[in-house]
C-alpha positions in Angstrom: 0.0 0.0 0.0 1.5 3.5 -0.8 1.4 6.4 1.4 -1.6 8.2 -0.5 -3.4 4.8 -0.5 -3.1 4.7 3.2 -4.9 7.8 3.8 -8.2 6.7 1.7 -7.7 3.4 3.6 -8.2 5.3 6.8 -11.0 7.4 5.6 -13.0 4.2 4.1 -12.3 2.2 7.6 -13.0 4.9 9.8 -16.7 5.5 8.0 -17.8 1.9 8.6 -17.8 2.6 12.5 -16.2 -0.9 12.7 -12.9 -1.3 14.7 -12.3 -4.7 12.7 -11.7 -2.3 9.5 -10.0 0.1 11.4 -7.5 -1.8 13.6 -4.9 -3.4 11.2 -4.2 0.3 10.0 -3.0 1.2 13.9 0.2 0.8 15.3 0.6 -1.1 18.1 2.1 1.5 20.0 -0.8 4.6 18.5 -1.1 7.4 20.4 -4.3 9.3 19.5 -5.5 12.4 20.7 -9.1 14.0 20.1 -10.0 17.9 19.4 -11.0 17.9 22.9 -7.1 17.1 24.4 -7.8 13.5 25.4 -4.7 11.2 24.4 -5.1 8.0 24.0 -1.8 5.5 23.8 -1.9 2.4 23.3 -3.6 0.5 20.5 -6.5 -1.2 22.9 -6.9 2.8 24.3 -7.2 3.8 20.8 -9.7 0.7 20.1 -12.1 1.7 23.1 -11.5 5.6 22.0 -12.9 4.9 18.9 -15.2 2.5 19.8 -16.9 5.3 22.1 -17.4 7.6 18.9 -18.7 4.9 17.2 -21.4 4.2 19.5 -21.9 8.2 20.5 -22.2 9.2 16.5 -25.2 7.6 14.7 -24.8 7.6 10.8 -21.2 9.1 11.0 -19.5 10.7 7.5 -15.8 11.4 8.1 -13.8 13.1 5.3 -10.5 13.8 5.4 -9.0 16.9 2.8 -6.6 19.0 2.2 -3.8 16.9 2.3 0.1 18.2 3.1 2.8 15.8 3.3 5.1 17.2 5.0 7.8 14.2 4.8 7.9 10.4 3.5 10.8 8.3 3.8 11.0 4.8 3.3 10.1 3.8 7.2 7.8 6.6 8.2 5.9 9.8 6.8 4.1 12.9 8.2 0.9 14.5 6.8 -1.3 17.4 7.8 -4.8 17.2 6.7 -8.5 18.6 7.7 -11.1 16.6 8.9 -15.2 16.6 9.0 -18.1 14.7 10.3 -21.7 14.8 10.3 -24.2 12.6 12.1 -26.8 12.0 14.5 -25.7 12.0 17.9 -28.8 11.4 20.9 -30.9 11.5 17.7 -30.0 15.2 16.7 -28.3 16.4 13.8 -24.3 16.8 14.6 -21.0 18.1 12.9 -17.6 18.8 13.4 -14.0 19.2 12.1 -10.7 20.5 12.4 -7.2 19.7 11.7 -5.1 16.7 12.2 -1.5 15.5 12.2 -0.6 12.0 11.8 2.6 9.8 11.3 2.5 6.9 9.7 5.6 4.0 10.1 5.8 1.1 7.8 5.7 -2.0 10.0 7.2 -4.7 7.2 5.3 -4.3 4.1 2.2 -2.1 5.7 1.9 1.2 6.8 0.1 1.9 10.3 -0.7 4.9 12.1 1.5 5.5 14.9 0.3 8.7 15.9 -2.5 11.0 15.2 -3.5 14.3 17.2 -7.1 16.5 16.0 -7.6 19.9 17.0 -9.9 22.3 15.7 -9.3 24.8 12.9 -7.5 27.9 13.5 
């Protein structure tokens, strides 16, 4: 999988709402943190993270744009990107979306998230 293939990897696996699609495109060692400053390290503290959104967003669309690599080598790259969502959370109509970093590292002949941190938009 190439780098730009990883990133519509992500997008597609994130907008099942299923951690089986997600998880073999995290790290072992992921450290995630939300808009709201919650990190979570660990891959089974990022599986429960996004397990929670899962069940708290009903219907969830999550698009990632706009992206900026900032560096790719052969064992890990950097990208900058924006980020939105829309769904139904406790029945009502929701959205969101910010900015994110993430760094990718190839783990033999796959890359994996290793980190990801979401804020909002300047």
């Amino acid at each position: 999988m190439e780098l730009e293939e990883f990133v519509t990897a992500y997008e597609t696996a994130l907008a099942t709402q299923s951690w089986a699609e997600v998880a073999p495109l995290i790290n072992q060692d992921a450290c995630v943190t939300f808009s709201s400053g919650t990190v979570h390290r660990g891959k089974d503290a990022v599986r429960r993270a996004f397990a929670g959104n899962f069940a708290a967003i009903e219907d969830e669309t999550y698009t990632i744009s706009n992206v900026y690599w900032v560096r790719k080598s052969r064992a890990y790259a950097v990208y900058l990107f924006d980020f939105d969502w829309t769904g139904l959370v406790d029945g009502k109509s929701a959205k969101g979306g910010g900015r994110g970093t993430c760094v990718l590292v190839r783990e033999g002949q796959r890359w994996q998230l290793l980190i990801e941190h979401l804020g909002p938009r300047a």
